[in-house]
C-alpha positions in Angstrom: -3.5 7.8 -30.6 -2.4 8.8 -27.0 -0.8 6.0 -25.0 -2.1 5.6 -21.3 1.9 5.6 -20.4 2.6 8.6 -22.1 -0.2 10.5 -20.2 0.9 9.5 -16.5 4.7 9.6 -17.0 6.9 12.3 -15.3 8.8 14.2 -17.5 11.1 17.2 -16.6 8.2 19.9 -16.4 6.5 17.8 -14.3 5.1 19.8 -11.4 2.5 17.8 -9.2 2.1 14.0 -8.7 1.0 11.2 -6.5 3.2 7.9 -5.0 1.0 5.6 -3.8 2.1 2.6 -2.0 0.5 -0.6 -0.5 1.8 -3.0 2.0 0.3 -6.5 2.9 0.0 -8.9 5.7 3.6 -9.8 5.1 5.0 -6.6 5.4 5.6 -4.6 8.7 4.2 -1.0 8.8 7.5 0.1 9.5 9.2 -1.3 6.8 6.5 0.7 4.4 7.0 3.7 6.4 10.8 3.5 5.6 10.3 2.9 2.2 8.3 5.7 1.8 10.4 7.8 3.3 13.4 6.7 1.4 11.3 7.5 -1.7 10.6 11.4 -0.6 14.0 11.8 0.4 15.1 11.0 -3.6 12.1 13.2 -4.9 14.0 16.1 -3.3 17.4 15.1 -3.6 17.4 14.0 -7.4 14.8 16.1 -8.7 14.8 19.3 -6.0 11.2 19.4 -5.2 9.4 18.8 -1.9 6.6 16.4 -0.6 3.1 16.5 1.2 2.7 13.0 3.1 -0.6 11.6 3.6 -1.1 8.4 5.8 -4.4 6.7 5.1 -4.3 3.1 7.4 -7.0 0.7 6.7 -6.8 -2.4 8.4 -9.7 -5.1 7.1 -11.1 -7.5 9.6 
């Protein structure tokens, strides 16, 4: 038996994955953004890869 975790965990040969993150009403946009950015910047400094950024901004009425 296969445990969920041990199907999505990054591992060393890891070559390709996805960071998702969500802000709320609490949180400004730009703290997010910064956040986010923060995170890429580690990705290539700790683990020498690079990033693709996609921005998807859906604002609910």
């Amino acid at each position: 038996m296969t445990l969920e975790r041990d199907e999505t965990k990054i591992i060393k040969e890891t070559k390709e994955f996805m960071v998702y993150v969500q802000g709320n009403k609490n949180l400004e946009y730009d703290s997010l953004l910064k956040a986010l950015q923060k995170l890429c910047d580690m990705i290539e400094e700790i683990c020498g890869g690079t990033y693709n950024r996609a921005i998807l901004v859906l604002t609910l009425k």
